[in-house]
C-alpha positions as CSV (number, residue, x, y, z in Angstrom):
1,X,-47.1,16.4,24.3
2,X,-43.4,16.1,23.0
3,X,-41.4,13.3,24.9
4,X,-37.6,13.3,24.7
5,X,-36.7,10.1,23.0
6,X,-34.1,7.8,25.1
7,X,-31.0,6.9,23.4
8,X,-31.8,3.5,23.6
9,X,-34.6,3.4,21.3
10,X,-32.6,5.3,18.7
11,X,-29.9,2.9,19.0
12,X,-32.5,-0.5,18.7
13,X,-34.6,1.2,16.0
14,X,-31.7,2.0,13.5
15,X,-30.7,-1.9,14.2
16,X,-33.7,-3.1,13.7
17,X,-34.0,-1.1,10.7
18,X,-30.7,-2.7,9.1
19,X,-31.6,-6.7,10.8
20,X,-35.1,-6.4,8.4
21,X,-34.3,-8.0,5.4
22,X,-32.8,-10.9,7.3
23,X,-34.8,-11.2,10.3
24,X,-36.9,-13.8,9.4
25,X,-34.2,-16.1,8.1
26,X,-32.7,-16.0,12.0
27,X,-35.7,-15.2,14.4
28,X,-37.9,-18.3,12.7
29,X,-41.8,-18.2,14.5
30,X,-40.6,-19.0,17.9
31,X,-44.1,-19.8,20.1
32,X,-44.9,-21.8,16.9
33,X,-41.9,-24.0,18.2
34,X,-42.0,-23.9,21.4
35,X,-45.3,-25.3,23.6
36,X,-44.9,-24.1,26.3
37,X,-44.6,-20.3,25.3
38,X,-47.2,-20.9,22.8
39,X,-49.9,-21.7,25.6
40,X,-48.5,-18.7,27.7
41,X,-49.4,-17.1,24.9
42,X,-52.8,-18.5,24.4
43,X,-53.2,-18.0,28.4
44,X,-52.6,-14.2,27.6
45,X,-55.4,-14.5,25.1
46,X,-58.3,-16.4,27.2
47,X,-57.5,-13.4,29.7
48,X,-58.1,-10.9,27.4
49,X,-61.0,-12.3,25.8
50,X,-63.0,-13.3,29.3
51,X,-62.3,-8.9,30.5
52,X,-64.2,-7.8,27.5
53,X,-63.7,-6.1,24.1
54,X,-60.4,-4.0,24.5
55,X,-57.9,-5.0,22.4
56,X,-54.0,-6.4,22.7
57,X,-51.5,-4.6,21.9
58,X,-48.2,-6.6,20.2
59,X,-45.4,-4.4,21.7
60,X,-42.3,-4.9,19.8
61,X,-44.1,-7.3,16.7
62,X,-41.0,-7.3,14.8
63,X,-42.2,-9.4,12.0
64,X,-45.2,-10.2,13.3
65,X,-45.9,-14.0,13.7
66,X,-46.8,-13.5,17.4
67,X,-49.5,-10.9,16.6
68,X,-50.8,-13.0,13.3
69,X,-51.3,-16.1,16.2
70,X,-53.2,-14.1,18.7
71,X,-56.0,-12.3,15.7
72,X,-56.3,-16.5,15.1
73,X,-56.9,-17.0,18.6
74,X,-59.9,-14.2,17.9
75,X,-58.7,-11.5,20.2
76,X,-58.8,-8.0,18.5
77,X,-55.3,-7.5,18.2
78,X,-52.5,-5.4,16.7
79,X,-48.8,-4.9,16.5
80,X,-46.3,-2.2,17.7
81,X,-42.8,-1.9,16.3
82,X,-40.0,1.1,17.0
83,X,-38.5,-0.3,13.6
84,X,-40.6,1.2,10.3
85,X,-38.6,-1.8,8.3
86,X,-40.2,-3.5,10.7
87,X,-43.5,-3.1,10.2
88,X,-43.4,-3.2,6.6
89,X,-41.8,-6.9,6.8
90,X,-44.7,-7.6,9.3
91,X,-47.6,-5.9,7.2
92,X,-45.9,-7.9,4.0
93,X,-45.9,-11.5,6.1
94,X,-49.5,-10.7,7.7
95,X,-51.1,-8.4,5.2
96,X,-54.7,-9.2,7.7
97,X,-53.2,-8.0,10.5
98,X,-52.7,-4.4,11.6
99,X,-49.3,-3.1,12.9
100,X,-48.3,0.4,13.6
101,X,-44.9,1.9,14.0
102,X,-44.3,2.8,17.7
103,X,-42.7,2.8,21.0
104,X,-43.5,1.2,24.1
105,X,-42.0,3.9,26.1
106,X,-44.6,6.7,24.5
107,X,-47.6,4.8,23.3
108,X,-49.8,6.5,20.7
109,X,-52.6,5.6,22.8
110,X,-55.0,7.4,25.2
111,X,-55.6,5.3,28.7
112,X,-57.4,2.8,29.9
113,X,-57.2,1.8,26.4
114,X,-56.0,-1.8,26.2
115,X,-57.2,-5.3,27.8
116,X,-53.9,-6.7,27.4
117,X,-50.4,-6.2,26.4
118,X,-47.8,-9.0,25.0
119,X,-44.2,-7.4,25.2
120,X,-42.3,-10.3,24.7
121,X,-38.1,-9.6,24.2
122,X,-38.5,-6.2,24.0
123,X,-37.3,-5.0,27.6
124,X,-34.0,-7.3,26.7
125,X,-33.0,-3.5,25.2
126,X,-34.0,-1.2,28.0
127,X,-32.0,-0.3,30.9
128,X,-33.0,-0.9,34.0
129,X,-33.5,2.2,35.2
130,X,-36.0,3.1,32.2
131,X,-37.7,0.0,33.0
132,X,-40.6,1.8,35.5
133,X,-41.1,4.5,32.8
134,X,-41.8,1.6,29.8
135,X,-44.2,-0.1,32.3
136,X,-45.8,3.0,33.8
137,X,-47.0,3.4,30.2
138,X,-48.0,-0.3,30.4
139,X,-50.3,0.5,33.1
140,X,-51.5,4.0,32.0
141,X,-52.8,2.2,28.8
142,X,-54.0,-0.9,30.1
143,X,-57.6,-0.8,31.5
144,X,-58.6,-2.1,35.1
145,X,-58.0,-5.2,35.2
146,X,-55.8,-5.1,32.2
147,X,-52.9,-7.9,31.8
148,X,-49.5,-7.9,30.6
149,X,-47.4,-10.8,29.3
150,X,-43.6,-9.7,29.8
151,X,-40.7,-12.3,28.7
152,X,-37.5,-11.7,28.5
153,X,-33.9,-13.5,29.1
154,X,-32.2,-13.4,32.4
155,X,-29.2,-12.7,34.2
156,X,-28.1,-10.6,37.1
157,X,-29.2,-7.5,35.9
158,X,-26.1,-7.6,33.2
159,X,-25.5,-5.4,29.9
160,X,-23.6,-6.3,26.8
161,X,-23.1,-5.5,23.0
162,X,-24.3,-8.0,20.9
163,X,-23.9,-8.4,17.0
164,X,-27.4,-8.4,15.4
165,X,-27.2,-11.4,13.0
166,X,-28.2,-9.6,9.6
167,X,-25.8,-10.4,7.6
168,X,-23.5,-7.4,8.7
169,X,-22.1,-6.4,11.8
170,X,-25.2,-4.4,13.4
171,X,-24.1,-3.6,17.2
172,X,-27.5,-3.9,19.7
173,X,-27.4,-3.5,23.4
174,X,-28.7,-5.8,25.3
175,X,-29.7,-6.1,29.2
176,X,-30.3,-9.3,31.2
177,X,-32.5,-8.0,34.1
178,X,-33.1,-10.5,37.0
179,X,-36.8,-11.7,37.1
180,X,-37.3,-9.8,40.5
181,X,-36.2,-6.6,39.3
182,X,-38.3,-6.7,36.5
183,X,-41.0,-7.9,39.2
184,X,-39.8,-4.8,41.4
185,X,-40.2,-2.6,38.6
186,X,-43.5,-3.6,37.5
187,X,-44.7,-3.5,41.0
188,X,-43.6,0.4,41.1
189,X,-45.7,1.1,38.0
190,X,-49.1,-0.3,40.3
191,X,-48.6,-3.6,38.1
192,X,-49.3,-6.6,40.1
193,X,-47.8,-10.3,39.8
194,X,-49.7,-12.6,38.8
195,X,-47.8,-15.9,38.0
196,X,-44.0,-15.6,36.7
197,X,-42.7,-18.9,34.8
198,X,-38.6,-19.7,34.2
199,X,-37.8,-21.4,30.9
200,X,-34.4,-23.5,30.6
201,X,-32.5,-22.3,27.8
202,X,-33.0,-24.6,24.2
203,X,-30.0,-25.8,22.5
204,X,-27.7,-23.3,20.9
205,X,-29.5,-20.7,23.8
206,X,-27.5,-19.7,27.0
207,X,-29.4,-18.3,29.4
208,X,-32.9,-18.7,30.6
209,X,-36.3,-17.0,29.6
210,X,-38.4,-15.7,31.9
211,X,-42.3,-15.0,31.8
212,X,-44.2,-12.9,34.2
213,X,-47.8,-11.8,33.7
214,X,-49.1,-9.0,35.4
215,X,-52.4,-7.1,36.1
216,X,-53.5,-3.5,36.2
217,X,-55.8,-3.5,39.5
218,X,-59.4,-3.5,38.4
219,X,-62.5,-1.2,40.5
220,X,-63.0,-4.4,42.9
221,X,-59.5,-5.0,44.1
């Protein structure tokens, strides 16, 4: 099936493309750094372990430090990236860990395919009102019972141009959805809440991070 490609995935994977070289010099290993994002991490992890042997899914791995922790946590995991730079800085870093060039929008992927999905600061480049298409895909590859791990940074459902921070002036757009939208989206795609979490901002940051894990509704529900 062909699927018309939004704008906004062009526009974040030529970025991406031109941030490579210098991503890891400004995006260090970020859960590494921060406990408390860490064990959200490792939460996502027990929870994909304990539903049985589907694996995690990475979406947007960029260099891949998050996927490289969850393979060491022993979940069968691999990494997703819109950005083919990307993935070659990621399958450079981690040269054990598998990563595929892809988009979360139009996964590669039949259904019921995945026990989990981490899709951490990705939606920061999706518009809100492609935000139920990204996470009906979410659900239609997640199995029953299936989690997601979705973190982002907030505002009040704003948008902005940001400069990317590779050494040149890369424009990327950026959107900083309000937790219950994204909760109201995620809810329209037969995702249900399960815990959401709200991070003050670390110095140098400016606006909050928020966490929300939800679950694809398994046979028993």
């Amino acid at each position: 099936m062909n699927h018309q490609e939004p704008d906004f995935v062009r526009t974040a994977r030529l970025a991406y493309d031109a941030m490579a070289p210098y991503y890891d010099a400004h995006h260090p290993d970020t859960p590494g750094n921060r406990p408390l994002e860490s064990a959200l991490v490792g939460a996502l992890a027990d929870l994909v372990r304990a539903s049985g042997p589907a694996p995690l899914a990475d979406l947007g791995c960029g260099p891949g430090h998050v996927t490289a922790r969850l393979q060491d946590l022993g979940v069968p995991v691999f990494g997703v990236d819109l950005s083919p730079r990307m993935v070659d800085l990621a399958r450079r870093t981690h040269p054990g860990v598998r990563f595929h060039v892809g988009t979360m929008t139009a996964l590669d992927l039949p259904p019921d395919t995945l026990g989990g999905i981490a899709a951490l600061d990705v939606i920061d480049h999706v518009p809100q009102e492609h935000l139920t298409t990204a996470f009906d895909e979410f659900h239609r590859v997640l199995t029953p019972g299936g989690h997601a791990l979705v973190a982002f940074r907030t505002g009040d459902d704003e948008h902005g141009r940001v400069a990317g921070g590779s050494g040149r002036e890369t424009a990327l757009d950026h959107h900083w959805h309000a937790p219950q939208t994204v909760a109201d989206h995620l809810a329209k795609a037969g995702l249900s809440l399960r815990a959401r979490m709200l991070l003050e901002p670390d110095a140098g940051e400016h606006r909050p991070r928020a966490f929300l894990l939800a679950r694809k509704p398994g046979p028993l529900d």
